[in-house]
N, C-alpha and C positions, 0 to 999 in steps of 0.2 A: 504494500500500500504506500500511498503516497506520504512524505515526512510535513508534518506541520509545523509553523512557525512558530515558536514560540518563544517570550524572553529567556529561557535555557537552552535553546538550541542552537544561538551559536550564526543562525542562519542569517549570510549577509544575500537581503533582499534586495528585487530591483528598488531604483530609485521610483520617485513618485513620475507617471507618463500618461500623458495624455487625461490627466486628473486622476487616473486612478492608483492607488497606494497596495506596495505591499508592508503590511505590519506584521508585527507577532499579534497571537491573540492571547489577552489578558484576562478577560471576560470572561467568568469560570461557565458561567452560563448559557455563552453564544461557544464556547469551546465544548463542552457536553452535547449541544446540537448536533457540531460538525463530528465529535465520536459517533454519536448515533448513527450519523449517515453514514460513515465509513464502517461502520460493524452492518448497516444494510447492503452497502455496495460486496461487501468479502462477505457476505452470509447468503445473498440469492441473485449476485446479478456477475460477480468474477466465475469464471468459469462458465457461463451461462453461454452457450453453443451459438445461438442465433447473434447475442449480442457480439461474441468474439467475430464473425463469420462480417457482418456491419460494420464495424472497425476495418478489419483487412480489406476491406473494399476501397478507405480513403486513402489518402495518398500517402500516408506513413507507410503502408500496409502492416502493419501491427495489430496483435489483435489486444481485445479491449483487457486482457489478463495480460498480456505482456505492456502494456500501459500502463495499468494501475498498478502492477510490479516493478514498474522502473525505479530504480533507488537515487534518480537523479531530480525525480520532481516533488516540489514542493508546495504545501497551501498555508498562503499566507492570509491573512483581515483586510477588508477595504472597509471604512466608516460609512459608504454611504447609504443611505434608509430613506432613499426618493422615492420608491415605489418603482421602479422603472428597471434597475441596475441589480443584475442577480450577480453576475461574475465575469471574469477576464482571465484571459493568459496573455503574459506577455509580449507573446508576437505567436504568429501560425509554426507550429513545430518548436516552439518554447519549450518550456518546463516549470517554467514561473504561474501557480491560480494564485486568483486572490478571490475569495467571497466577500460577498456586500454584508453588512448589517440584517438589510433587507433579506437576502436570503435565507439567512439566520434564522431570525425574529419568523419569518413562514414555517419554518420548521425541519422538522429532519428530509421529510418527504423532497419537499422544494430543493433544500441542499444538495441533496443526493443526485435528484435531477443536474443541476446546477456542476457537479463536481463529474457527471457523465459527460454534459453538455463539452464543457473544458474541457477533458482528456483526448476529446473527440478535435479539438483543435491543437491538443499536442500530439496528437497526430495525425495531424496534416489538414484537418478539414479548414475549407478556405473561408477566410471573412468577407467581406465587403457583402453583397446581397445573397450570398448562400444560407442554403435551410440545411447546411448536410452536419452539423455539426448538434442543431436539435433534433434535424431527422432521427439520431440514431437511440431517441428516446422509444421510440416506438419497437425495435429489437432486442432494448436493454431493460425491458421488464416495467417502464414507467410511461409507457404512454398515454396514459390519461394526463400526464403535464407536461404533455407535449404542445408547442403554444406555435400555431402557424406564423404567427406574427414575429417571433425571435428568429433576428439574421445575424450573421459575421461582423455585421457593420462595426460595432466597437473592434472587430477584430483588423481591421481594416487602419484604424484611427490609431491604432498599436504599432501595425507596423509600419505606417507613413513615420511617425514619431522616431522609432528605431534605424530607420535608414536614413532619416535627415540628416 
């Protein structure tokens, strides 16, 4: 599973891009959330055949257990709770998440979604107006929050930033 930021860990995050931050998370209560979702993601959805099978399809070709087993990526806090903002990586093929407040505060359910969405863009699914990165809610066991409406687009705003 993926390592979490936290102030023991040591972990030097990106810097703040495109507005969005990666922190440690402090907050013993929005860090409980994000365990929950990570004991749902390794309890019914790592190993999950359909969902590995949708992963190897993007352009990492990885599948979604060899993702969420990478010991290189990290999840860090993002403060913001607009209502709008669930999560980011760093740039397309990153290793850097960051979850919103917002996510959080929704609950484990949402998070989990949230921390599928993003691995789906660390490996490789593209930003800018692509659905292929939420698509893969629909094979990974959470498709009822699957949200037609969520694109790449901050993924896009990431990596203009990074190659400036």
């Amino acid at each position: 599973m993926p390592n979490i930021n936290t102030p023991d860990s040591g972990h030097n995050a990106p810097d703040e891009n495109s507005g969005w931050q990666w922190l440690p998370y402090t907050d013993a209560t929005l860090l409980a959330t994000l365990k929950h979702a990570i004991r749902i993601i390794d309890g019914r959805i790592k190993g999950f055949r359909p969902c590995d099978r949708a992963f190897r399809a993007l352009p990492g070709g990885r599948s979604f257990t060899q993702v969420w087993t990478d010991p290189d990526v990290w999840i860090s806090f993002d403060p913001k709770n607009n209502g709008r903002d669930f999560g980011v990586t760093n740039f397309v093929g990153g290793k850097e998440i960051s979850v919103t407040k917002f996510a959080l505060r929704m609950g484990h359910w949402t998070t989990a979604a949230t921390l599928v969405h993003e691995m789906a863009h660390v490996n490789g699914a593209p930003g800018g107006d692509s659905h292929a990165a939420e698509g893969t809610l629909r094979s990974c066991l959470l498709s009822g929050l699957e949200d037609p409406n969520i694109l790449g687009a901050i993924e896009r705003v990431a990596d203009a930033a990074r190659l400036a």
